[in-house]
Backbone as a chain_set.jsonl record, in Angstrom:
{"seq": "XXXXXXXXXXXXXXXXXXXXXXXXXXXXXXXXXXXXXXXXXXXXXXXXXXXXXXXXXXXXXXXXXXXXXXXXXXXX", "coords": {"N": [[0.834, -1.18, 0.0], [1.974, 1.157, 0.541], [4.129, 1.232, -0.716], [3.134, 1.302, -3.299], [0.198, 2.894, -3.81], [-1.082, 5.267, -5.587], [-2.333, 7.881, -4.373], [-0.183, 9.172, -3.083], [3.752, 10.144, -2.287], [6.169, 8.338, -1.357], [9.434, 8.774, -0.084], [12.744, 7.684, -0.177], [13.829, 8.775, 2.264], [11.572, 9.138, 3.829], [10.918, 6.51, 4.722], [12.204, 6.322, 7.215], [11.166, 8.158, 8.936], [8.574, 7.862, 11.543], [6.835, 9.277, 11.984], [6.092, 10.433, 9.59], [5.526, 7.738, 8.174], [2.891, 6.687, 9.421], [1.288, 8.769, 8.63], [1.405, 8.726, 5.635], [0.279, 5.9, 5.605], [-2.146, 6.467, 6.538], [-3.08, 8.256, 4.701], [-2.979, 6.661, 2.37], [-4.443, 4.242, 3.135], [-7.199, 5.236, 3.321], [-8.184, 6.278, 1.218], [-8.045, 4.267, -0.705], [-9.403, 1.124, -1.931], [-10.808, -2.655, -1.133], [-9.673, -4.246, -2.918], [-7.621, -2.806, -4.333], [-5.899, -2.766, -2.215], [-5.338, -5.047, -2.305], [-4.312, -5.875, -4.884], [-2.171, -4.246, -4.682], [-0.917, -5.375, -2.181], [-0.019, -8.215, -3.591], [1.767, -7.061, -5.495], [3.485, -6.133, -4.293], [4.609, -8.19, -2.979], [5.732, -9.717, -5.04], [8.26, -8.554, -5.241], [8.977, -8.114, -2.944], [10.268, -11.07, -2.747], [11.962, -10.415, -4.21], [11.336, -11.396, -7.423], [10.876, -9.548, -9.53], [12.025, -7.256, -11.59], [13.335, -5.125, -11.129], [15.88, -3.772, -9.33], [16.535, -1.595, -7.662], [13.815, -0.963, -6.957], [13.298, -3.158, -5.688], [15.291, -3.477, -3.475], [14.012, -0.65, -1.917], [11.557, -1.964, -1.446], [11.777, -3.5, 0.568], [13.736, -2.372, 2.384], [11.211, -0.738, 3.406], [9.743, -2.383, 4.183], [11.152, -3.356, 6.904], [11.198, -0.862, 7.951], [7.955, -0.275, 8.338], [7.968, -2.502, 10.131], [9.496, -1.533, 12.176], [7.903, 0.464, 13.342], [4.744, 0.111, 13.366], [5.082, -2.642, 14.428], [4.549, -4.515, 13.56], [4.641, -7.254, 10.929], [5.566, -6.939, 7.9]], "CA": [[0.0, 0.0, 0.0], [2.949, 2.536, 0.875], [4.929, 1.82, -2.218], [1.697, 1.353, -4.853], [-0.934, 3.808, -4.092], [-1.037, 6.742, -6.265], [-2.148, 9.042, -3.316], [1.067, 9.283, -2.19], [4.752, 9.497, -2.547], [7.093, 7.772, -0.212], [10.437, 8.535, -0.625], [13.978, 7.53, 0.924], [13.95, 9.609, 3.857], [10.48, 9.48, 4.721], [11.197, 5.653, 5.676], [12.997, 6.289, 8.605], [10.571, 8.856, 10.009], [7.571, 6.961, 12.216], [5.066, 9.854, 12.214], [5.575, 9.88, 8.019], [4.679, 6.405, 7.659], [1.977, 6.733, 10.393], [0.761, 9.666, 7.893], [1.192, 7.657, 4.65], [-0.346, 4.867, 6.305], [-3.214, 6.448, 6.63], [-4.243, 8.16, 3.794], [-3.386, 5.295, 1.402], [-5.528, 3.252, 3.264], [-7.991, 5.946, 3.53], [-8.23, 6.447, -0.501], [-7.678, 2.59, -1.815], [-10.121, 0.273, -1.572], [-9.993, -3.392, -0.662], [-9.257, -5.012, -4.166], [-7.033, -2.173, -4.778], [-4.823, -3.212, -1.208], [-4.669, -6.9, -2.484], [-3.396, -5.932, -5.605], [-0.871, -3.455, -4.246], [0.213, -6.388, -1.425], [0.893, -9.274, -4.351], [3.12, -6.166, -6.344], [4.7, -5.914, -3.211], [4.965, -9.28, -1.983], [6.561, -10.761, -5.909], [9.262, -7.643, -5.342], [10.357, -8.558, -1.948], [10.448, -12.312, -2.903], [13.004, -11.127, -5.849], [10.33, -12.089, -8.598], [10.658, -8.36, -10.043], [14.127, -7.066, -12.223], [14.081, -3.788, -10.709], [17.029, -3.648, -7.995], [15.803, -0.638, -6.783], [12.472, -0.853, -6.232], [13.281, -4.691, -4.322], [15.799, -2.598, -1.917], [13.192, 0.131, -1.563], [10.827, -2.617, -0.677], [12.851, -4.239, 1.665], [13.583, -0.819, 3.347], [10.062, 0.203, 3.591], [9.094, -3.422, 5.474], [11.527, -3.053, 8.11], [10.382, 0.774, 8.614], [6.715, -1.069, 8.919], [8.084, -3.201, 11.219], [9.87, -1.169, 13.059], [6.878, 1.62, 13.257], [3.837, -0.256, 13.678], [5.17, -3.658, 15.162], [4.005, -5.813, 12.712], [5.691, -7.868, 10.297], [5.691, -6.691, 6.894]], "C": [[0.884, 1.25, 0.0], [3.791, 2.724, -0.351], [3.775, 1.802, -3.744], [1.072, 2.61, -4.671], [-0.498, 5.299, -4.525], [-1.602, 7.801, -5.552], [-1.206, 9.929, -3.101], [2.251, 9.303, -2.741], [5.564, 9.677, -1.188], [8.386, 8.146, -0.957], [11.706, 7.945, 0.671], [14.154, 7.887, 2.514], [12.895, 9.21, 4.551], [10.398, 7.904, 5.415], [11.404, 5.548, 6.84], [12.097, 7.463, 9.422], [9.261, 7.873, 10.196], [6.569, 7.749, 12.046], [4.975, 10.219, 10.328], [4.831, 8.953, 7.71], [3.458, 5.812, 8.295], [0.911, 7.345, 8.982], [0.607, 9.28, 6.782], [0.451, 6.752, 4.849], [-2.073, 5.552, 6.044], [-4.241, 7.155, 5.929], [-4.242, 7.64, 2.642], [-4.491, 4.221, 1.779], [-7.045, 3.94, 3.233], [-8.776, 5.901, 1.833], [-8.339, 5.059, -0.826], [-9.28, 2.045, -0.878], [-9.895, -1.242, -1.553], [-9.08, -4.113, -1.991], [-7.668, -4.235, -4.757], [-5.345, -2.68, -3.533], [-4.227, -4.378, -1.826], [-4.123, -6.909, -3.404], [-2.055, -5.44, -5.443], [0.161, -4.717, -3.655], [0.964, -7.277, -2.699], [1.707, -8.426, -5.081], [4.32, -6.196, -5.618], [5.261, -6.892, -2.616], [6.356, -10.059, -3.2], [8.032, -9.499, -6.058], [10.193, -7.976, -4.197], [10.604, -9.555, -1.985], [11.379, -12.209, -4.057], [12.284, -11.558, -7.023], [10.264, -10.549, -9.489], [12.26, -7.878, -10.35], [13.993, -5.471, -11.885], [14.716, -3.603, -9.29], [16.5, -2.594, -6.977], [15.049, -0.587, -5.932], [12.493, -2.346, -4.99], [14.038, -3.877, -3.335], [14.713, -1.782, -1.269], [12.062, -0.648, -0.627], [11.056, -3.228, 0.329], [12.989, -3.675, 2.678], [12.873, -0.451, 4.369], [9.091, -1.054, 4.294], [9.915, -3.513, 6.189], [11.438, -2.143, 8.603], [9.2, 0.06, 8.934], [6.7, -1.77, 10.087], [8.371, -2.97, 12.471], [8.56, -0.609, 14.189], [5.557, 0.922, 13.569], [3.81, -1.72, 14.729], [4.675, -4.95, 14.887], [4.844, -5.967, 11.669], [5.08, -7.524, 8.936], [5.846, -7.332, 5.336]], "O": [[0.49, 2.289, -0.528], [4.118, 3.774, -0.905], [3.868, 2.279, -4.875], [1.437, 3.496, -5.444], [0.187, 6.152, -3.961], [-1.394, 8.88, -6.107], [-1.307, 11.147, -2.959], [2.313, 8.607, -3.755], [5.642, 10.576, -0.351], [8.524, 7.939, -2.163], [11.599, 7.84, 1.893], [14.524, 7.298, 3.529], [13.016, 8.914, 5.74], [9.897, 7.846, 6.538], [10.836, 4.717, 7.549], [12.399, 7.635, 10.603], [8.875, 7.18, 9.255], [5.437, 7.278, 11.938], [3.863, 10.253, 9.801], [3.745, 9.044, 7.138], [2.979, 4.737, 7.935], [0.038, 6.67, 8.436], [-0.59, 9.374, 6.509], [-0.39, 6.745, 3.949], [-2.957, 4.994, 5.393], [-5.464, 7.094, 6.055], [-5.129, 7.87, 1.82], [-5.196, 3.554, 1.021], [-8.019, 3.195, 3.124], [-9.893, 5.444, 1.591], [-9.27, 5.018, -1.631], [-9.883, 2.364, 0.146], [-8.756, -1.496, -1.943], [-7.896, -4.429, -1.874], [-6.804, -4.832, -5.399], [-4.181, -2.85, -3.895], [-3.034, -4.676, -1.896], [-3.234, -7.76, -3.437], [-1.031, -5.963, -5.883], [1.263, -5.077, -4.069], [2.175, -7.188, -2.901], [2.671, -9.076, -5.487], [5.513, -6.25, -5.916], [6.213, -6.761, -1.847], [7.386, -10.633, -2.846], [8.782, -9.649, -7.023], [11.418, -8.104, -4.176], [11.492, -9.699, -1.145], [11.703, -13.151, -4.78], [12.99, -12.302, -7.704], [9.31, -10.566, -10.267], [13.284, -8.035, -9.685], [14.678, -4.68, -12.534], [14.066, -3.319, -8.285], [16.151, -2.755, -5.808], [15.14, -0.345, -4.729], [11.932, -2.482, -3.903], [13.426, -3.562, -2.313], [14.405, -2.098, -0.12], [11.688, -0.277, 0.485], [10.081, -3.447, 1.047], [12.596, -4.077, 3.773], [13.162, -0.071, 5.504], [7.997, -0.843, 4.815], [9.33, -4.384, 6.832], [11.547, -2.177, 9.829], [9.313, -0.393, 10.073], [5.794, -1.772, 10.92], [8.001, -3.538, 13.499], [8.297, -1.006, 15.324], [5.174, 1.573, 14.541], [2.927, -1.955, 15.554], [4.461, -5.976, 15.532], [5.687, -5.12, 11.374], [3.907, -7.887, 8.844], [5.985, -6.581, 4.371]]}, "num_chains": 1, "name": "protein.A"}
């Protein structure tokens, strides 16, 4: 949801802040609806599984679920 939804942009930095991704958090979920989450998660799930050829965006994703993890306390 944090790296898909067209609401929003996440960038580098804003990872590492908690009340960003609090704030992201909540008006991607606010805007998307549910079909729109489940597609976002499997974009996001075949990127951090390596199933996607952009280097980038798999670090980025990678990144941006241990900020989740950190920040909310759930596993990503």
């Amino acid at each position: 949801m944090l790296t898909y939804s067209p609401s929003l942009l996440l960038l580098g930095d804003d990872v590492d802040d908690p009340a960003v991704l609090r704030e992201c958090a909540t008006v991607a979920f606010a805007d998307s609806q549910d079909w729109e989450r489940e597609a976002w998660a499997g974009m996001a799930m075949n990127v951090y599984g390596g199933h996607a050829p952009d280097n980038v965006l798999c670090g980025f994703v990678a990144r941006l679920a241990a900020a989740v993890t950190r920040t909310f306390g759930v596993t990503a």
